[in-house]
C-alpha positions in Angstrom: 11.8 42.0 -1.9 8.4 41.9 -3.3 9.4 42.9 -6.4 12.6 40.6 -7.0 10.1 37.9 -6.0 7.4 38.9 -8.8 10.5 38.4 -11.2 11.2 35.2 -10.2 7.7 34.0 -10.6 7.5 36.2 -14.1 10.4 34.4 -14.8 9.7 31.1 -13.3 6.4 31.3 -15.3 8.1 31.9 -18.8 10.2 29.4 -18.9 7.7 26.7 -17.6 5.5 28.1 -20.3 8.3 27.7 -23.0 8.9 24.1 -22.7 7.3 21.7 -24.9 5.0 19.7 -23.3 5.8 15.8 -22.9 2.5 13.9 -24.1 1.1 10.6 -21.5 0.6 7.2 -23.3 -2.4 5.9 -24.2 -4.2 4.1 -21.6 -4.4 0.3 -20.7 -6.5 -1.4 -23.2 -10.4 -2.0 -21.9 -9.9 -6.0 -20.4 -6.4 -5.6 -19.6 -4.8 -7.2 -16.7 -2.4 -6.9 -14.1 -0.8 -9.5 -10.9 1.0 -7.6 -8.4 3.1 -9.8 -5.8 4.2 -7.8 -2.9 6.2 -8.1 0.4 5.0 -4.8 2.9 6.7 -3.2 5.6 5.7 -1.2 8.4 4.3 -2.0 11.0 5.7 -5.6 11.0 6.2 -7.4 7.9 3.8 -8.9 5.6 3.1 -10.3 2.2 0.1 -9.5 -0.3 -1.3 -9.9 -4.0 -3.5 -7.4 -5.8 -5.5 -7.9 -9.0 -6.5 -5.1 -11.5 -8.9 -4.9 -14.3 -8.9 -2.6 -16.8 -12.7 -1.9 -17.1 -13.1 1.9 -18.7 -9.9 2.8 -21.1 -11.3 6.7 -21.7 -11.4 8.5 -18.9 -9.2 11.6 -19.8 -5.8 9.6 -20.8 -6.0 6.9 -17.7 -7.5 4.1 -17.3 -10.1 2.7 -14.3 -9.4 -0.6 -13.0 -11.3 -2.5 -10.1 -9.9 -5.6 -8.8 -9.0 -7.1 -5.3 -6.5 -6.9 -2.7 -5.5 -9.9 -0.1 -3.0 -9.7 2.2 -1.4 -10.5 5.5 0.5 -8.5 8.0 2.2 -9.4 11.2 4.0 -7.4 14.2 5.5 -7.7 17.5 6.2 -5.9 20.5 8.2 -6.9 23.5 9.0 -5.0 26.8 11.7 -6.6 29.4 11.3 -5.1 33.3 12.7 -5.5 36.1 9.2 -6.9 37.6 7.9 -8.9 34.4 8.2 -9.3 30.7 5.6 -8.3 28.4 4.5 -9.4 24.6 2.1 -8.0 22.1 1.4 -9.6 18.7 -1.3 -9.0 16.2 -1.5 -10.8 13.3 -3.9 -9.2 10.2 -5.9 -11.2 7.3 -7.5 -8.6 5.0 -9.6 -8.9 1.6 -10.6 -6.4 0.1 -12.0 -5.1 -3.3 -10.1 -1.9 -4.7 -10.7 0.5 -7.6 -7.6 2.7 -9.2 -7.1 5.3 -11.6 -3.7 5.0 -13.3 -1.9 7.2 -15.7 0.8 5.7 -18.1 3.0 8.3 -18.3 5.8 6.2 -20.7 4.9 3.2 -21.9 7.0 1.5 -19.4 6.3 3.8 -16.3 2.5 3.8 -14.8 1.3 5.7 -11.3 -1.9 5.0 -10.1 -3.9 5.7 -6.6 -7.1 4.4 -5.5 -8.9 2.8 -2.7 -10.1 -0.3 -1.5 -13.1 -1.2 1.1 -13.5 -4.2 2.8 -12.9 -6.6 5.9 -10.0 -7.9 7.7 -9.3 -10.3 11.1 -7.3 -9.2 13.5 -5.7 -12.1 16.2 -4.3 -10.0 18.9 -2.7 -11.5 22.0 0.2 -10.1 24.8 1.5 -12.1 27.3 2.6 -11.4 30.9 5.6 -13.3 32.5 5.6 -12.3 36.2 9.3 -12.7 37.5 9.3 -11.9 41.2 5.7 -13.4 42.9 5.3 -16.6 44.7 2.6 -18.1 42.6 3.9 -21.0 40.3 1.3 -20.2 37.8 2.1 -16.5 37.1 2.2 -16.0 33.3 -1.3 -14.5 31.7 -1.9 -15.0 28.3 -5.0 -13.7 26.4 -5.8 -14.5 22.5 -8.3 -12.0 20.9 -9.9 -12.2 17.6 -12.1 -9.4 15.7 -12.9 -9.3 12.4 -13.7 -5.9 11.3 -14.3 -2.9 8.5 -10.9 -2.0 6.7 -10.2 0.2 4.1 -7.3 1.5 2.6 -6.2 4.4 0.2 -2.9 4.2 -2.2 -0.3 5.9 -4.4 1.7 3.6 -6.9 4.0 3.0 -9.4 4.7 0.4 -11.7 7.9 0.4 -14.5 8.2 -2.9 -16.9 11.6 -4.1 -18.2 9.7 -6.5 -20.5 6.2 -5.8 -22.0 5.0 -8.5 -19.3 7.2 -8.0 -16.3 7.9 -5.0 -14.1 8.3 -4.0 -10.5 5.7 -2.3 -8.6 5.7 0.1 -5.0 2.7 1.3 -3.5 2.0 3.2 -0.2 -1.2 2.0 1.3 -2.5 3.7 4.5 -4.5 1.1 6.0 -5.3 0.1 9.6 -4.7 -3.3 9.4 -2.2 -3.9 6.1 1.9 -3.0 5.7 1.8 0.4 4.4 5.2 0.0 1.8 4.6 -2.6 -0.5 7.0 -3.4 -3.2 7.3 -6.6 -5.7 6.5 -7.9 -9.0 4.2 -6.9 -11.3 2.5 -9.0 -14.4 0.7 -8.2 -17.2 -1.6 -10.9 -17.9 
């Protein structure tokens, strides 16, 4: 087994090495820049717009942007019992600054990942409805607001059917912010 294993690897190997390599675009020109509008998913829905500059055009063949993020995220969760009903919403408000590294791998078709630092408010609230109690005034509602630290790290992609206009998806783990966010995308 070993062996039949080396000879697929040997083989594996060979042919990887055989193949001509396919060469990556040249980078975004230094003070290039780019308008993502986004709708997110998960958790909840929300909406946000991102801004890249291209500030250093020779890093290897990518480019290094920073720009900013803003964005707004909103989910629900509702329980019905037998002895009461019970609501949780949080609403999110982030900004925050980000810096990518992207690679233009066609000149149509650019990934990137990066990360972003900054702060975000949180309005949290849940809500109690009571069904069976003989107090009138049985429903407890409590708002909470926090503004706090948020960060986020992100893969994306970006392909342009015009040399202005694309689409865009990134994955963004972050706290506070939808973590699939797809849209537009324009080169300004």
């Amino acid at each position: 087994m070993k062996k039949v294993f080396m000879l697929l690897m040997v083989a594996f190997m060979t042919f990887a090495m055989s193949q001509t390599a396919q060469a990556i675009e040249n980078p975004n020109p230094k003070g290039s820049s780019v308008l993502g509008i986004h709708g997110g998913y998960y958790p909840g829905f929300g909406a946000n717009v991102t801004y890249d500059y291209t500030l250093i055009d020779s890093w290897w063949k990518g480019h290094f942007t920073v720009g900013a993020f803003v964005g707004y995220n909103t989910r629900a969760w509702h329980y019905d019992g037998y002895y009461y009903d019970y609501t949780e919403r949080w609403t999110n408000i982030g900004i925050m600054p980000r810096a990518t590294y992207g690679l233009n791998i066609t000149k149509d078709f650019e990934v990137h990942a990066g990360v972003m630092l900054g702060i975000a408010m949180r309005h949290y609230s849940y809500t109690y409805d009571y069904h069976y109690t003989n107090w009138h005034d049985d429903d407890v509602y409590s708002p909470y607001n926090h503004w706090g630290f948020c960060h986020g790290e992100l893969i994306g992609a970006r392909y342009y059917f015009t040399p202005k206009i694309g689409v865009e998806v990134e994955f963004n783990y972050s706290g506070y912010m939808s973590w699939l966010n797809a849209g537009l995308t324009i080169k300004l």
